[in-house]
C-alpha positions as MATLAB code, in Angstrom:
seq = 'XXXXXXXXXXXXXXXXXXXXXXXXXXXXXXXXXXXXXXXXXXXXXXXXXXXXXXXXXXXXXXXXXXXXXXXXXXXXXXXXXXXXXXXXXXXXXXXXXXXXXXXXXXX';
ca = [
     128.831   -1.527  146.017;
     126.058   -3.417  144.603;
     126.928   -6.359  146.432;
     127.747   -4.604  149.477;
     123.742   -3.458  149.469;
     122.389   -6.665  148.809;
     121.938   -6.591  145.092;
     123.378   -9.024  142.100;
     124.146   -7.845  139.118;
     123.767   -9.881  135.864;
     126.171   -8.616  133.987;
     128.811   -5.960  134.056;
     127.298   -2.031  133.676;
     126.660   -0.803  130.013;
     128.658    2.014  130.251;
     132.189   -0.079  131.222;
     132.329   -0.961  127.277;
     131.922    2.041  125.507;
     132.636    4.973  128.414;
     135.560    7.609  127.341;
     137.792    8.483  130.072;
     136.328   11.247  131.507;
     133.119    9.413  131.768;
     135.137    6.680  133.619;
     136.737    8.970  135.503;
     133.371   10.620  136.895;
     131.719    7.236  137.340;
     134.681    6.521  139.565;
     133.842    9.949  141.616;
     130.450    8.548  141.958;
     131.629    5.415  143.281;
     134.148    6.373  145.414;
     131.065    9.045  146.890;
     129.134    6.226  147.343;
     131.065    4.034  149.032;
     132.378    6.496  151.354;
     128.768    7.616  152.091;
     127.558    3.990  153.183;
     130.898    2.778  154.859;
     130.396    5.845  157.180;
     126.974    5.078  158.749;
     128.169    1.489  158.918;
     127.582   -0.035  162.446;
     129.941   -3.325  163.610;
     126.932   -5.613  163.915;
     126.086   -4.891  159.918;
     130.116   -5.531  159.146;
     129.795   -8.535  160.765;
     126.685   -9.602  159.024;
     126.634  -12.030  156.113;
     125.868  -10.695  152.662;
     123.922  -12.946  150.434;
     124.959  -12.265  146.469;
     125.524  -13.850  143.020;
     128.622  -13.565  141.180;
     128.217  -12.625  137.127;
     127.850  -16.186  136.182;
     125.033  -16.806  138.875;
     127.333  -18.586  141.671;
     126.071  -17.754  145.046;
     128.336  -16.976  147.669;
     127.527  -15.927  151.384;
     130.094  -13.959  153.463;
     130.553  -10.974  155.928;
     130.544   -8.163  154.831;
     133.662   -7.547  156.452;
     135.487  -10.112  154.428;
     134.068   -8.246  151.197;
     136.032   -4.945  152.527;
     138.533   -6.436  152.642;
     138.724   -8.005  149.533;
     138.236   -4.812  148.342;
     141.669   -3.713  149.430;
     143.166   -6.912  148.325;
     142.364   -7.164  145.162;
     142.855   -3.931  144.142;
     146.837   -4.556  144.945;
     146.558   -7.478  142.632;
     145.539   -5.006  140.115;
     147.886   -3.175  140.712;
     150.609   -5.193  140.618;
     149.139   -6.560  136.967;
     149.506   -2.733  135.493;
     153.238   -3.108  136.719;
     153.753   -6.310  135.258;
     152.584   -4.700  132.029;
     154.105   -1.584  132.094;
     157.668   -3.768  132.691;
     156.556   -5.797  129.303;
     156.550   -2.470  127.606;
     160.029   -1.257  128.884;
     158.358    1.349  131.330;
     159.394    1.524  135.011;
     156.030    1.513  136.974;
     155.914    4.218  139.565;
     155.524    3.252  143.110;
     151.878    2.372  144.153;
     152.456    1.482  147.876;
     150.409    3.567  149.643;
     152.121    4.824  152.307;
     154.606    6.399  149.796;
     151.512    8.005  147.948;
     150.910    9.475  152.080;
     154.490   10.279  152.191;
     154.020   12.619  148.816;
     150.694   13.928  149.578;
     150.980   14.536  153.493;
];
């Protein structure tokens, strides 16, 4: 999100180290709030517009914001796919985490 606005962080936030997991799970609430909030007032000439930002080790990058969403989605299945790797490595069948069977359950 902070990227998404404009801004570059330095580092990652304070709280990420030391949070328990209801305090992850509420900053997560917050986030998701958020983000839902400013992709809804979004117009197509702002999606299309580059963002300037700064990774964590001070690399700049430049590109649509567009592209950003949708590394968004992208990357979170590559996270996903690393918590099924690991859950395999610890003998534990990973439950499904395509999404249209999560729409399938929850329609």
């Amino acid at each position: 999100m902070r990227r998404w606005k404009g801004e570059s962080p330095t580092s990652a936030p304070v709280w990420l180290s030391s949070a328990s997991r209801s305090e992850l799970l509420a900053k997560l609430a917050e986030v998701e709030s958020e983000r839902a909030q400013f992709l809804k007032h979004l117009t197509d000439e702002q999606l299309e517009a580059p963002i300037v930002y700064r990774t964590l080790n001070g690399q700049e990058y430049r590109n649509k914001l567009a592209d950003l969403v949708r590394h968004l989605v992208n990357h979170s299945t590559y996270h996903r796919g690393q918590v099924a790797t690991q859950l395999r490595q610890l003998g534990t069948a990973p439950p499904s985490t395509d999404f249209i069977q999560y729409r399938r359950q929850t329609a």
